[in-house]
N, C-alpha and C positions, 0 to 999 in steps of 0.2 A: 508275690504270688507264684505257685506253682503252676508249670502249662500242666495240660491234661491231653497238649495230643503235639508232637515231633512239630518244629518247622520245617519248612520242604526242605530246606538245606543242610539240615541236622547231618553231623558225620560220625561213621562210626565211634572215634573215641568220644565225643560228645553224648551220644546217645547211651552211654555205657559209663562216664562220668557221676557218681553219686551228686546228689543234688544239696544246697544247703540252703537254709534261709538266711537272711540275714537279721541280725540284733543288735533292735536301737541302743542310743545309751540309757534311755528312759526304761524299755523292756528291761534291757542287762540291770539296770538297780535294783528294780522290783525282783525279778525272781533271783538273781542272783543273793539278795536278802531272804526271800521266803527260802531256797536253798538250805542258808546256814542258820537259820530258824529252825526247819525239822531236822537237818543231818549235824549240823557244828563246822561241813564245808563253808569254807570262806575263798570267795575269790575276788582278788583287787583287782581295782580299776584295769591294770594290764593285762589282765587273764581273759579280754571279753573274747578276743576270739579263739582261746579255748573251748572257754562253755558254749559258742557259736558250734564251732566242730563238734562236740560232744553231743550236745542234745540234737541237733538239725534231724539226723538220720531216724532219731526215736519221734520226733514232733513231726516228722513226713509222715511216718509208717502210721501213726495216729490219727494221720487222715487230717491235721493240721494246717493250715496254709502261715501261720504267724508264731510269736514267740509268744505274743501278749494272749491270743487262745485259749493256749497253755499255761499258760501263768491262770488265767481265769480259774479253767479245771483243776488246776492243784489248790488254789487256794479256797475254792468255794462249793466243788463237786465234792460233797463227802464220800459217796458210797464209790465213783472211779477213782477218785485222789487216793482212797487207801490202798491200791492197786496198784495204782499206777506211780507210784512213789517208789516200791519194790523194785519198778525200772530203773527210774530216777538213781537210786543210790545204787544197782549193779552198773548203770551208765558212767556213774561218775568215780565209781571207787579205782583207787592205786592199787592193783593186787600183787606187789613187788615185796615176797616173801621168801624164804629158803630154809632149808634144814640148817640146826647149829650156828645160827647168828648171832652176834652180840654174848658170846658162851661164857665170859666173864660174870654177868648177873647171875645168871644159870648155876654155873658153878658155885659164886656167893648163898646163894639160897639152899644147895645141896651141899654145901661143905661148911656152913656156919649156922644158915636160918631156920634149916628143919633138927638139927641137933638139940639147939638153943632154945627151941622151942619146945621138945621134948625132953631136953634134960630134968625137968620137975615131973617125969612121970603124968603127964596127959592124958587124959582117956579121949578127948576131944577129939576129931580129924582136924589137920592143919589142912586151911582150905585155899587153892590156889586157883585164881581168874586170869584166864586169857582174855584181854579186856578187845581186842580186836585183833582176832586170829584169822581171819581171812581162811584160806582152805586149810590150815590146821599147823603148819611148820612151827608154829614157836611153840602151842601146846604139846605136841607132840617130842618136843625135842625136849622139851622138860621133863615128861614122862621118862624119855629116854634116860636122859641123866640120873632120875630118881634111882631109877629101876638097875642102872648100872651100878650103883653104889649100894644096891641091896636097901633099897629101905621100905621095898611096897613089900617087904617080907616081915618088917620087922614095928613098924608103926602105921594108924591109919591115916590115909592122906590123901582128899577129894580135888581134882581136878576139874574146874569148869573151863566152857571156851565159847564165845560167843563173837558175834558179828552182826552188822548191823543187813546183813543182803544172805537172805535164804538160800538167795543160788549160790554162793560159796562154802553154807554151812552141807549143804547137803554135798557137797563137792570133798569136804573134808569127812564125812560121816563115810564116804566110801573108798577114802586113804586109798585113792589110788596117783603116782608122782610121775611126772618124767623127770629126767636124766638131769636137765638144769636147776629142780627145787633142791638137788643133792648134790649142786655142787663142792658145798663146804664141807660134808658130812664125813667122817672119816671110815674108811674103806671098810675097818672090822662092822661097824655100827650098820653099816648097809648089806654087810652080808648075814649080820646076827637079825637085823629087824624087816628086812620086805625082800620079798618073792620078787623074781622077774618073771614079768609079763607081756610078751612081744617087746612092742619098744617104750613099758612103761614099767613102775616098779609099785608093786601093793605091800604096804605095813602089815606087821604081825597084828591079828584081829585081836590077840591078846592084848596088845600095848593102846590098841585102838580104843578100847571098850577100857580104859582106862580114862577117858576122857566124857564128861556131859556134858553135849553141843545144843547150844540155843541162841535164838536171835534175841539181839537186844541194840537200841539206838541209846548213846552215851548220852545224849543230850536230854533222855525221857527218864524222869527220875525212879517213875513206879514201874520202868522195863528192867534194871537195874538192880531195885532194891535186895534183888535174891540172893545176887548174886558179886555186888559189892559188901556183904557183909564177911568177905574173905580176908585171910589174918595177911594174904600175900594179892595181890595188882599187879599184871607188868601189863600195861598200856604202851605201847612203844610203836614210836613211828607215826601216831597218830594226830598228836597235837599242832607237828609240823603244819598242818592242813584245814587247823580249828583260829579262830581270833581269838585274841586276849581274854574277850568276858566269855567264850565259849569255854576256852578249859580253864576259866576262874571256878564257871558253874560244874562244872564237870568234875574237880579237884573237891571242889566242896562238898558234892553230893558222895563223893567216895571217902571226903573224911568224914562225915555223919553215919554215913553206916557201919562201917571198919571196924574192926573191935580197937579197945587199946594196945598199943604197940604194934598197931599194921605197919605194912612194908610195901611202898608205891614204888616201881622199878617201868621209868618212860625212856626214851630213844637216847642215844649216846649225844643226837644231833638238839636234842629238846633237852629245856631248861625250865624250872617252876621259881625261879629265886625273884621276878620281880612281878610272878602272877600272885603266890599266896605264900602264908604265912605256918598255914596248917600242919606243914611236913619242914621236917628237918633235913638237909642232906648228910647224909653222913656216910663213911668209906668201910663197906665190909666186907671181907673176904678177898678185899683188891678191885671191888667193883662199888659205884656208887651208887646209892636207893635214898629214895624218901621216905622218913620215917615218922608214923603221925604224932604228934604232940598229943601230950596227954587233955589239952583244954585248949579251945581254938581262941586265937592272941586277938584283944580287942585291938 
């Protein structure tokens, strides 16, 4: 239970101490299951007091005194549960991003796969998904890249970027950075594409509006569909976080839609070799992608 009024002894740091609940192991199954049910989060048995820490502060402010409460409303309140799940996944998301990561994919895609793609003369747009862009660094660096090599001059090529937490799409829709998303970013690139602004730095609105920002949960197949039917995926860094039959389902739903010869490009640290069958790996440009099979292997 939570008090509702100080004991006389209360001391300053006490009184000024955030408060937390505690979670059973019974609680922790339940919603830590409904969790990776709607988002594809997964947390093992070692993580409970994580998701203790994580949620306490949001389940107080809710006017909650329990875990199990809360577990209730998410699972059976429809019309707050859709709200309040908004919380849920901006409470729980990893938003550990930067300009110019992982620039070997990047590079592979602009130095081989949009060539390659065009070499037969295309009239199509080559369509590229930031499968979870969080405030915008990886689409944006992509742009960046593109546009360095001259090719939004010279063929058409759509850019989407999605995320599953509004509050970071709308965070990246205003391309505004500090100083540490750019740490990797190379000096010319920072003075060619964003303004300084006090002690923060805003992208060219140009390169911005190069990108269409929308919400979408990996794990919902019809939030998805629009926008996995792109010839390119870099999903990266996200599976770390998903269990086995989440990004089985997730993997499958992006080779059903994909056209043939898509290009799946996930985290340097993640691997699909013993989740599915549907993609290939194979080494292009000096970086390695997953490439769809032309028929999924019984």
């Amino acid at each position: 239970m939570i008090r509702t009024s100080e004991p006389k002894n209360t001391t300053w740091e006490t009184r000024f101490t955030t408060p937390t609940l505690k979670l059973s192991e019974t609680e922790f199954t339940i919603l830590r299951d409904l969790i990776h049910e709607h988002t594809g989060i997964f947390y093992q048995n070692n993580k409970r007091d994580l998701l203790e820490d994580k949620l306490s502060p949001l389940i107080i402010e809710r006017g909650f005194s329990s875990f199990l409460d809360y577990y209730y409303l998410l699972k059976y309140d429809n019309i707050e549960a859709n709200q309040e799940w908004k919380q849920v996944t901006d409470t729980l998301r990893v938003p550990e991003t930067f300009f110019w990561r992982e620039m070997d994919q990047i590079h592979g895609l602009v130095d081989v796969l949009v060539p390659q793609y065009f070499s037969t003369a295309r009239t199509e747009p080559l369509r590229i998904w930031s499968a979870a862009c969080s405030s915008g660094e990886e689409p944006l660096s992509i742009a960046m890249a593109l546009n360095e090599a001259g090719w939004f001059d010279k063929v058409p090529i759509e850019i989407m970027a999605s995320d599953i937490s509004l509050q970071v799409i709308r965070k990246a829709q205003q391309g505004i950075y500090r100083h540490y998303a750019m740490r990797n970013l190379p000096e010319n690139l920072r003075a060619k594409y964003f303004q300084r602004e006090q002690d923060s730095w805003r992208i060219s609105p140009t390169l911005l509006s190069r990108i269409k920002w929308k919400t979408a949960n990996l794990t919902t197949k019809n939030e998805i569909a629009q926008l996995a039917f792109s010839h390119v995926i870099f999903c990266r860094n996200v599976f770390i976080y998903f269990s086995d039959n989440k990004i089985r389902q997730t993997v499958q739903a992006f080779f059903d839609f994909m056209p043939p010869q898509g290009y799946l490009f996930v985290g340097s640290s993640e691997s699909l070799l013993k989740i599915t069958t549907d993609f290939e790996l194979q080494e292009i440009g000096g970086a390695f992608v997953y490439v769809k099979r032309h028929k999924r292997e019984q």
